[in-house]
C-alpha positions as CSV (number, residue, x, y, z in Angstrom):
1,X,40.0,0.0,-16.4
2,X,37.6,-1.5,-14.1
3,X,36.2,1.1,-11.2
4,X,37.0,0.8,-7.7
5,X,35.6,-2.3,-6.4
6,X,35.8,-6.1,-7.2
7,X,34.9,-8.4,-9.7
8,X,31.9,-11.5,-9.4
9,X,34.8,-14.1,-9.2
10,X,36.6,-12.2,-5.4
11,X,35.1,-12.4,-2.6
12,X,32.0,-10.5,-2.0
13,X,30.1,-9.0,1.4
14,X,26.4,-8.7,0.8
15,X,24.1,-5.9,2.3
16,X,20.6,-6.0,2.1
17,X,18.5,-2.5,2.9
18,X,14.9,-1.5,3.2
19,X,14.0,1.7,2.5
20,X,10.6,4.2,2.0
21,X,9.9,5.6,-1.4
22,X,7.2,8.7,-0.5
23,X,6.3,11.8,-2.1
24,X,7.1,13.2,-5.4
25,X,9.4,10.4,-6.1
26,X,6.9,8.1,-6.6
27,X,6.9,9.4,-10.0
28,X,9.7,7.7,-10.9
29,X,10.1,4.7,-12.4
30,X,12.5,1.7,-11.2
31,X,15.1,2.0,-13.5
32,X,15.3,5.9,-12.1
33,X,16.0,4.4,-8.1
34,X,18.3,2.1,-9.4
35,X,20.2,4.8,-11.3
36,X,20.0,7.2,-8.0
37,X,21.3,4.2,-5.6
38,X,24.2,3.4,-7.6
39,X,25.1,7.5,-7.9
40,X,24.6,7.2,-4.0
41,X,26.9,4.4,-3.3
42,X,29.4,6.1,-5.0
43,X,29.5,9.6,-3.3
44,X,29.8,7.2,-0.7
45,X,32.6,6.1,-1.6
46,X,31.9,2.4,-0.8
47,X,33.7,-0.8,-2.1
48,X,31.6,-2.0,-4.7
49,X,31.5,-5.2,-6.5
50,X,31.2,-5.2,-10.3
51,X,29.6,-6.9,-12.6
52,X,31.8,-8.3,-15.6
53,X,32.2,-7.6,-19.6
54,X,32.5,-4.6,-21.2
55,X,30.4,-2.3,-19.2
56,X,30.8,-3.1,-15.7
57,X,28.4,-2.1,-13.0
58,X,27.8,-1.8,-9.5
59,X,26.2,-5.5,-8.5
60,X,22.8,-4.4,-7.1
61,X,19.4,-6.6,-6.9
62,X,16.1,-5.0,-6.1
63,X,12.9,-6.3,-4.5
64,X,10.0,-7.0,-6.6
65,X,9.7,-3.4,-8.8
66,X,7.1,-0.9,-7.5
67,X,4.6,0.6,-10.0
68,X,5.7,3.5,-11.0
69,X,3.3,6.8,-9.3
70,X,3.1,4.0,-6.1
71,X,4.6,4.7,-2.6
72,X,5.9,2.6,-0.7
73,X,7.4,1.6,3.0
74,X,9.0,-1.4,2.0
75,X,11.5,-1.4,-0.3
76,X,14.9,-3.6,-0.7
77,X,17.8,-3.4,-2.5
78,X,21.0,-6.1,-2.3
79,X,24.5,-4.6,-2.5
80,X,27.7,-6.8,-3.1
81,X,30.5,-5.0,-1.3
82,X,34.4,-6.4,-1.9
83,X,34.5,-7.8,1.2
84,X,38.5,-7.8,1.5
85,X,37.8,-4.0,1.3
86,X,34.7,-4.2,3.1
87,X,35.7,-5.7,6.7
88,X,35.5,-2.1,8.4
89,X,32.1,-1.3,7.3
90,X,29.2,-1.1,9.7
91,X,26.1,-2.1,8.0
92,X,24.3,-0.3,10.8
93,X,25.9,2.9,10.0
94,X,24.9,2.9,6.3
95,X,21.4,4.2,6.4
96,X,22.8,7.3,8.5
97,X,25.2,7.6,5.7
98,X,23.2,7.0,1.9
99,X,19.9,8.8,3.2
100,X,21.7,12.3,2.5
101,X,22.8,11.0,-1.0
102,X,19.8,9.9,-1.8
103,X,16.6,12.4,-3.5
104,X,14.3,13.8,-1.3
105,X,11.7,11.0,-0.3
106,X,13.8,7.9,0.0
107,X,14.8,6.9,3.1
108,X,16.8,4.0,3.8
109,X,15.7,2.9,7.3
110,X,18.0,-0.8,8.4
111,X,20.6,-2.1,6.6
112,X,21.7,-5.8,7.4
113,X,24.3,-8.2,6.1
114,X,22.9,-11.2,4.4
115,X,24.4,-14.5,2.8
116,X,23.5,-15.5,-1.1
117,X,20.9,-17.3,-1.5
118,X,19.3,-19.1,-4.8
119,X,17.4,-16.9,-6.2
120,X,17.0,-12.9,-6.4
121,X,15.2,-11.2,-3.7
122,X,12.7,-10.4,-6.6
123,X,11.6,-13.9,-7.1
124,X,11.4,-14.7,-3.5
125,X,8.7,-12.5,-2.8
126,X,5.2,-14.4,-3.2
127,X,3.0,-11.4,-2.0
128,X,2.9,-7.5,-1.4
129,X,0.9,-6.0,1.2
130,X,-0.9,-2.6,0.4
131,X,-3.4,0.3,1.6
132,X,-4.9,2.2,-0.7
133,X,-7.2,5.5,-1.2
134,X,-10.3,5.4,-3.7
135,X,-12.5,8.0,-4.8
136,X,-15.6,8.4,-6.5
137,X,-17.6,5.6,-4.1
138,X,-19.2,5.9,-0.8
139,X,-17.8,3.4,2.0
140,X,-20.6,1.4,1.3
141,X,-20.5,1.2,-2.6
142,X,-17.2,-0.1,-2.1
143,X,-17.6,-2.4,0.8
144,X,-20.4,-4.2,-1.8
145,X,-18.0,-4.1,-4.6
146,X,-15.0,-5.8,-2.2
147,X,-17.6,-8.4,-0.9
148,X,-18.3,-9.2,-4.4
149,X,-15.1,-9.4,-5.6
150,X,-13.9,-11.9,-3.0
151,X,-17.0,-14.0,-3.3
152,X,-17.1,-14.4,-7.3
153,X,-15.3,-17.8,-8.5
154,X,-13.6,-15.8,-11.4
155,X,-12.7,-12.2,-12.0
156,X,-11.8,-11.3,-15.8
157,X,-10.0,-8.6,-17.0
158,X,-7.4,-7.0,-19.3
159,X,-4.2,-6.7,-18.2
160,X,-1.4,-4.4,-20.5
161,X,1.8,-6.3,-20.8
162,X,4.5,-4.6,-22.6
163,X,2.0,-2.9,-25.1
164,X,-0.3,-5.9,-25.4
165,X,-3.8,-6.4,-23.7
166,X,-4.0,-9.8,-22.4
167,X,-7.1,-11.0,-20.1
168,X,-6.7,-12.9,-17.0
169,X,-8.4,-13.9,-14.1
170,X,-8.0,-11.6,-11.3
171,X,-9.6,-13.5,-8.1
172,X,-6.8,-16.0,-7.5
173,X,-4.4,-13.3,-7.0
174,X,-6.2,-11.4,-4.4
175,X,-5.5,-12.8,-1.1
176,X,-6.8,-10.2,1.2
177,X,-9.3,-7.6,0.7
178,X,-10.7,-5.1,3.1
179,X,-12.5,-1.9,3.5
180,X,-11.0,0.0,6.3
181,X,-13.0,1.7,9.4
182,X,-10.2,3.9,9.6
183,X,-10.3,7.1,7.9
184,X,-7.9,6.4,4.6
185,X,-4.7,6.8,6.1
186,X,-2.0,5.9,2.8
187,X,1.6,6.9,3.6
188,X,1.4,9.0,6.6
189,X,-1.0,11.3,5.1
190,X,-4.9,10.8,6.5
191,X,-7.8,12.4,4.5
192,X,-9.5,14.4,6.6
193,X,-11.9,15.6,3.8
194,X,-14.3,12.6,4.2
195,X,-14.3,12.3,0.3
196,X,-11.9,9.5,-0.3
197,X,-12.2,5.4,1.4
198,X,-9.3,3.2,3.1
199,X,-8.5,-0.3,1.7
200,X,-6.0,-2.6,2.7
201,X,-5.2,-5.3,0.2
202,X,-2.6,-8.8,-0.2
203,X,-1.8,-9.3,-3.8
204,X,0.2,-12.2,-4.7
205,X,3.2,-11.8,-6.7
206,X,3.4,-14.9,-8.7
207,X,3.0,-16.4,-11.6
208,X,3.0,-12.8,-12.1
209,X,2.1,-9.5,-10.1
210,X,-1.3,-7.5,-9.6
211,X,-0.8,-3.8,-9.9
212,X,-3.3,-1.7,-7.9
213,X,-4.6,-0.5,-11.1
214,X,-5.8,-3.9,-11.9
215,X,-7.0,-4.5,-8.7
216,X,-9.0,-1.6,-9.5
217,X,-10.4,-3.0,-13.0
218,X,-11.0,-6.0,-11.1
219,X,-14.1,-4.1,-8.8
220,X,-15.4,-2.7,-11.6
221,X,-15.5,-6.0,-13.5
222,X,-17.6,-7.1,-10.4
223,X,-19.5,-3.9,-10.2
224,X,-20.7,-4.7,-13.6
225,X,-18.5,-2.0,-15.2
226,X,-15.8,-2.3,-18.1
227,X,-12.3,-4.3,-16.5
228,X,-10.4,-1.3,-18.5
229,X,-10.2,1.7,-18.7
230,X,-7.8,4.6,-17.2
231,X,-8.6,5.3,-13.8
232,X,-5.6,7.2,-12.1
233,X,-6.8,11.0,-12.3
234,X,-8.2,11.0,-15.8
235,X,-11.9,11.1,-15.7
236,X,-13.8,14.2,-14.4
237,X,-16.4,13.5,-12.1
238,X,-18.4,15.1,-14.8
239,X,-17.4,12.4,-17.1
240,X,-17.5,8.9,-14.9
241,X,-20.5,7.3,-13.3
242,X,-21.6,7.4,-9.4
243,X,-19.9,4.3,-7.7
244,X,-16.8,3.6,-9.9
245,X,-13.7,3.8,-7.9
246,X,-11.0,5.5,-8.5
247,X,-7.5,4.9,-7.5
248,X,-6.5,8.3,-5.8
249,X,-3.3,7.0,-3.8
250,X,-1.4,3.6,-3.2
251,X,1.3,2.3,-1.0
252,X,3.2,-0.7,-0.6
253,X,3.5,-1.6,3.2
254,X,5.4,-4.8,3.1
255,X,6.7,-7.2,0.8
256,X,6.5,-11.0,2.0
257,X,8.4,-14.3,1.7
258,X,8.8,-17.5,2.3
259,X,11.7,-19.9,3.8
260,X,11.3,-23.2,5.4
261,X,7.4,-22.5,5.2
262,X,7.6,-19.9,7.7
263,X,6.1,-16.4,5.9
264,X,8.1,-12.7,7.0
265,X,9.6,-10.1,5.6
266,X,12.7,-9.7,3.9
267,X,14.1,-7.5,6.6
268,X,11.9,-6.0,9.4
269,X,11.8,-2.1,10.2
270,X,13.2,-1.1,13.8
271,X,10.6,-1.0,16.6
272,X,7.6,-1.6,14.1
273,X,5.4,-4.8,15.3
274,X,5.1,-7.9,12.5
275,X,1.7,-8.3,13.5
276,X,-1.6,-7.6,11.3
277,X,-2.0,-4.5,12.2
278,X,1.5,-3.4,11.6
279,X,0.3,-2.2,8.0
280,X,-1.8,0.4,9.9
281,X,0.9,1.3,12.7
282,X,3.2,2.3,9.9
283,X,1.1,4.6,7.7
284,X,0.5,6.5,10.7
285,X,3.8,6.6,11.8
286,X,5.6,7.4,8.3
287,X,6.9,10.9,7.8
């Protein structure tokens, strides 16, 4: 018996939302959200459209995955709806209504009807916006290491692919990279402490994606350090040198695309400006 919805070949109505990930729940993995939206969407009781075959499941497409132990404010996920069942639905009402079903620190914040296009949101995105907290460097340690990052021709390092180091060269993937003057502000929370510094990167998303971690390995490469080792929490300040950063919280501001050769964002947030500084307005806005 199939479950209450429709199949690929009826007629489908396609919602596309954006929504936070923040918190504790940026210890979850990708695979967990997906499993927790399409529990959601059915304590919603909406009309889903299935896949096909054996095992049918709700048709949902993601935005390009986020790191697992990474926030973020811009998020996306692509529901097909029956639309024959569909044609009461306000898309407008839905955040209202999924927030509730959803685990504490996801928030769905717009939802919009969109057409299909070719492609998957996930290989329309070409870049991802980010700001980031570092510790274990003054402001100036890593203001040196950022300038010497973006002025090197080549950046090596080791990337881990599906259990397998590979190296690569870092530089062309990093678009934008800045120390901020700002005390480090990363999803809503600032750091009053004076121990941690504020940077706001672009990494590009294809050929393949740059993880924060990487971009990490990437200033040490510079800095004349090894290009890897774990960073996130694991050395003791005992046990790492003075002016090796490292990566103490990260959050993924915007995701970008591009159609007709015009670059924006999937779907903008309500009353948040698309200018540059719109990265900065919404960290100190989030809750």
């Amino acid at each position: 018996m199939r479950p209450c919805g429709s199949g690929r070949g009826e007629a489908e109505m396609r919602i596309r939302f954006r929504f936070a990930k923040l918190g504790k729940i940026r210890f979850t993995s990708q695979r967990d959200v997906a499993r927790m939206w399409e529990r959601a969407l059915r304590r919603a009781e909406l009309p889903l459209a299935y896949t096909e075959g054996f095992s049918p499941r709700p048709q949902l497409s993601f935005g390009l995955a986020l790191p697992t132990g990474c926030e973020s404010l811009a998020e996306y996920v692509d529901v097909a709806l029956d639309a024959t069942r569909a044609a009461g639905i306000e898309a407008a009402s839905l955040p209202a209504l999924l927030t509730p079903l959803l685990p504490e620190g996801i928030d769905v914040e717009v939802a919009v009807p969109v057409e299909k296009g070719p492609g998957s949101l996930q290989q329309l995105v070409t870049s991802c916006s980010w700001a980031m907290r570092f510790t274990g460097v003054s402001k100036e340690e890593l203001r040196h290491q950022v300038e010497s990052l973006l002025s090197a021709p080549s950046v090596p390092i080791v990337r881990e692919r599906k259990g397998r180091q590979e190296h690569d060269d870092l530089r062309p993937s990093v678009l934008v990279l800045a120390v901020s003057d700002d005390r480090a502000v990363v999803a809503g929370r600032r750091d009053d402490t004076g121990r941690s510094v504020g940077v706001v990167a672009e990494l590009a998303t294809q050929p393949r994606g740059v993880r924060p971690i990487e971009l990490v390995r990437g200033l040490i490469a510079v800095s004349g350090g090894p290009a890897f080792r774990p960073l996130e929490g694991q050395a003791a300040d005992g046990d790492r040198p003075v002016g090796i950063p490292v990566l103490d919280r990260a959050c993924r501001t915007q995701q970008w695309i591009e159609r007709d050769g015009i670059r924006e964002e999937p779907l903008q947030p309500r009353g948040i400006p698309t200018e540059t500084h719109r990265a900065v307005h919404a960290l100190e806005h989030a809750s």
